[in-house]
N, C-alpha and C positions, 0 to 999 in steps of 0.2 A: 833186670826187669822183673823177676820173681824172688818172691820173699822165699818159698816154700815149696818143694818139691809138690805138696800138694796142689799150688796155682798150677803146676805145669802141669800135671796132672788133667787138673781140671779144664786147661785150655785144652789140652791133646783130646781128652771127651769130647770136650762142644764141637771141635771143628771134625772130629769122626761124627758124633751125631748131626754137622751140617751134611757132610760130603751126604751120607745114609739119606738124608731126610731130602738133597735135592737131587738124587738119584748120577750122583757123580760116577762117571765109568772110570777117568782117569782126573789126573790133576799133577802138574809136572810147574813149579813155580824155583826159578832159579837162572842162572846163567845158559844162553842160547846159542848152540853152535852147528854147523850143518850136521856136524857129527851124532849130536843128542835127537836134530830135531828127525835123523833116519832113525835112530832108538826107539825115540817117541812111537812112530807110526809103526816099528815092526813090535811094540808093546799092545799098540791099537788093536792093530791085525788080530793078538790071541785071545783076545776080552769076547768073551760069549755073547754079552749084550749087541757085541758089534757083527758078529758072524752069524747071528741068526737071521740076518735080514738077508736079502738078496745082492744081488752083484752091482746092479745100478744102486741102489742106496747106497754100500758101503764104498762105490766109488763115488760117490755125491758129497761123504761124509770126508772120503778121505783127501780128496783135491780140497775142501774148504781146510783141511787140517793143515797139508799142505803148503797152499798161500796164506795161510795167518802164522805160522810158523817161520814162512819166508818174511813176512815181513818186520819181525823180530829181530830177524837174523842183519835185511839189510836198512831197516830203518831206525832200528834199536839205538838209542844213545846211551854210553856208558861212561862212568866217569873217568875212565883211562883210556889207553893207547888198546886195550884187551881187545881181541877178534870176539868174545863173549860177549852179551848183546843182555841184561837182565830182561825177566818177560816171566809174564805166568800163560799159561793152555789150562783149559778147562773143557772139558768133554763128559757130556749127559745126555738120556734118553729119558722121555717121559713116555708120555701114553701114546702118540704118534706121532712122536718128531726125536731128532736129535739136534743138542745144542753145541755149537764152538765158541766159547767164548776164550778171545786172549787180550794181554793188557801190557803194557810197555810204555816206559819211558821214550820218548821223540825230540829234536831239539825244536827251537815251536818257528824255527825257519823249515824245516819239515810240514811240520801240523799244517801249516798252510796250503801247502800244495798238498798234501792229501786226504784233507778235510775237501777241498774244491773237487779233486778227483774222485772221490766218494758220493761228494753231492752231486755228482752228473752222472755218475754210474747206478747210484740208489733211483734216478729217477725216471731210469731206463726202462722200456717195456721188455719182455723176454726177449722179441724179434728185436727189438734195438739192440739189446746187450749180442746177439749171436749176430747182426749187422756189422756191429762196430769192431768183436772180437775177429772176423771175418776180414775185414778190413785194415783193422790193426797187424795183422799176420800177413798182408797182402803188403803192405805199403814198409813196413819197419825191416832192418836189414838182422841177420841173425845177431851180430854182437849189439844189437841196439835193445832185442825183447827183453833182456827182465828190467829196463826202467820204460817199459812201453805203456804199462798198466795192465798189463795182461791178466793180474793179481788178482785184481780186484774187479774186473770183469770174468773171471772163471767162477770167484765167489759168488760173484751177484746171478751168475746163470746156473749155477747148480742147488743153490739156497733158498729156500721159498721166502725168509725174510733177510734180512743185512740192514742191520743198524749198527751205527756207530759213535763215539761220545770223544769229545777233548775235552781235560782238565788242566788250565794251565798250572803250575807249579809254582815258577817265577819265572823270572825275566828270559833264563836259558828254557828250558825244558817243561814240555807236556806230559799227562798223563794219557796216552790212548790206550782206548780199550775199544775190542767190537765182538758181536756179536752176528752167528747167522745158526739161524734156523733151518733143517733141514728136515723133511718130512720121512719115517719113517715107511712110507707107503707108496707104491707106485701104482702109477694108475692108466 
């Protein structure tokens, strides 16, 4: 891919000059395993950006890291038999919020059903999303919760924003990626 030690160079700059310039805390882009993704979060935990804030934010910050990291793990498609799951995390702070964005391959018999479960959970009011979470913990048996959606309604209730993107690929495999917004301020 590189002629020259100098192109890679030059890449390894611009992408230190991106992380710099969009205030990246962390960034962990590779194969996903429960193992990495407790790594990840006790990496989170020592990041100063993340510790200055109070105990409700960083637990606001940290269940969104959480469930997008779970869902890597269990909805990741990879081209082999591997329990490894490919996936990027992405974690930044601006001026009053912090961001999670992650990105993962899906098979697009997946993308289906949780493109639809996104778009009923994104269109949830606060009291709907703690209704239905409420409800879902009421009605579901223990070894049923983690395909209950619990996921993606603990994001949407700790998140001030949650959006979401599919890119098909081809025939097998999507590209998802989402993002949530978390406010760096309590109020």
């Amino acid at each position: 891919m590189f002629s020259t030690s100098a192109d890679k160079s030059t890449l390894i700059y611009d992408w230190f000059r991106h992380c710099e310039e969009s205030n990246l805390i962390l960034c962990f882009q590779g194969d996903f395993t429960q193992d990495l993704v407790n790594a990840i979060l006790l990496l989170a935990e020592t990041k100063q950006e993340y510790n200055e804030h109070d105990t409700i934010v960083k637990g606001r910050v940290f269940t969104v890291m959480v469930e997008c990291m779970q869902n890597i793990c269990k909805y990741g498609a990879s081209s082999d038999t591997k329990e490894e799951k490919p996936g990027i995390i992405l974690v930044g702070k601006g001026n009053d919020n912090f961001f999670v964005q992650t990105g993962n391959l899906v098979l697009n018999s997946d993308a289906e059903k949780l493109e639809k479960r996104l778009a009923e959970v994104t269109a949830m009011s606060k009291e709907e999303l703690k209704a239905s979470h409420k409800k879902t913990l009421r009605e579901t048996t223990l070894n049923e919760k983690s395909g209950a959606g619990l996921g993606f309604l603990n994001m949407a209730r700790k998140a001030d924003k949650l959006s979401y993107r599919f890119n098909k690929i081809n025939d097998k495999v999507s590209f998802f990626a989402i993002e949530a917004i978390v406010s760096a301020k309590t109020e």
